[in-house]
C-alpha positions in Angstrom: 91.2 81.4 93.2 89.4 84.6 91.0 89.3 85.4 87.4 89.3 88.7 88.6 92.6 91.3 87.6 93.5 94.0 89.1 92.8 97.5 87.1 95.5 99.6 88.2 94.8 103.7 88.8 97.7 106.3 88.7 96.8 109.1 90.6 95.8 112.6 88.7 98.8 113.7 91.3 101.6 112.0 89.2 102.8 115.1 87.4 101.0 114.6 84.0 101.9 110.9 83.1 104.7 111.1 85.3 106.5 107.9 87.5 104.1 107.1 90.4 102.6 104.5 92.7 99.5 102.8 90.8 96.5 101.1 93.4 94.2 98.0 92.0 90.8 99.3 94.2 88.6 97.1 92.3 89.8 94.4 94.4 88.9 95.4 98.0 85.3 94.5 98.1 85.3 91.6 96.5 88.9 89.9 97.5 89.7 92.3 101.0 93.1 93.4 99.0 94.8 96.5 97.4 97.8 95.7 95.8 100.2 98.9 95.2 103.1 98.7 92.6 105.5 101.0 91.3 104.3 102.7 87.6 108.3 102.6 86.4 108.4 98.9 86.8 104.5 97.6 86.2 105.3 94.3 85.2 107.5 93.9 88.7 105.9 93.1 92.3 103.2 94.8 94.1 102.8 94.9 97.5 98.9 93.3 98.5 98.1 95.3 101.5 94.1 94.8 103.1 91.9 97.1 102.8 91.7 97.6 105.6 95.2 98.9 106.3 95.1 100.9 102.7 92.5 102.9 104.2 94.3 103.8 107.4 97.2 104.7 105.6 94.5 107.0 104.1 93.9 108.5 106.4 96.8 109.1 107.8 98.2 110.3 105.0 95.3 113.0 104.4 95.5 114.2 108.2 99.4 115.4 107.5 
């Protein structure tokens, strides 16, 4: 178990304050997780992916 929260980041992409996906880095190098959740609804679920597979979707993402 951590005492550590996640600090959730909305990308400078979301239209000014606008509705967008929010990422909790801070958690990858100590914990080996990036949870994802939806800004709309902050206080529903979040997908936990690895870091590991955050950073290949990434990439992928980038290379489109």
């Amino acid at each position: 178990m951590t005492t550590e929260s996640p600090c959730w980041f909305k990308s400078s992409y979301s239209n000014n304050g606008g509705d967008c996906v929010e990422v909790a880095h801070n958690l990858a190098h100590t914990l080996d997780i990036v949870p994802v959740r939806d800004s709309k609804v902050p206080a529903g679920p979040s997908l936990v992916l690895s870091a590991t597979a955050f950073t290949v979707f990434l990439e992928s993402v980038k290379a489109r």
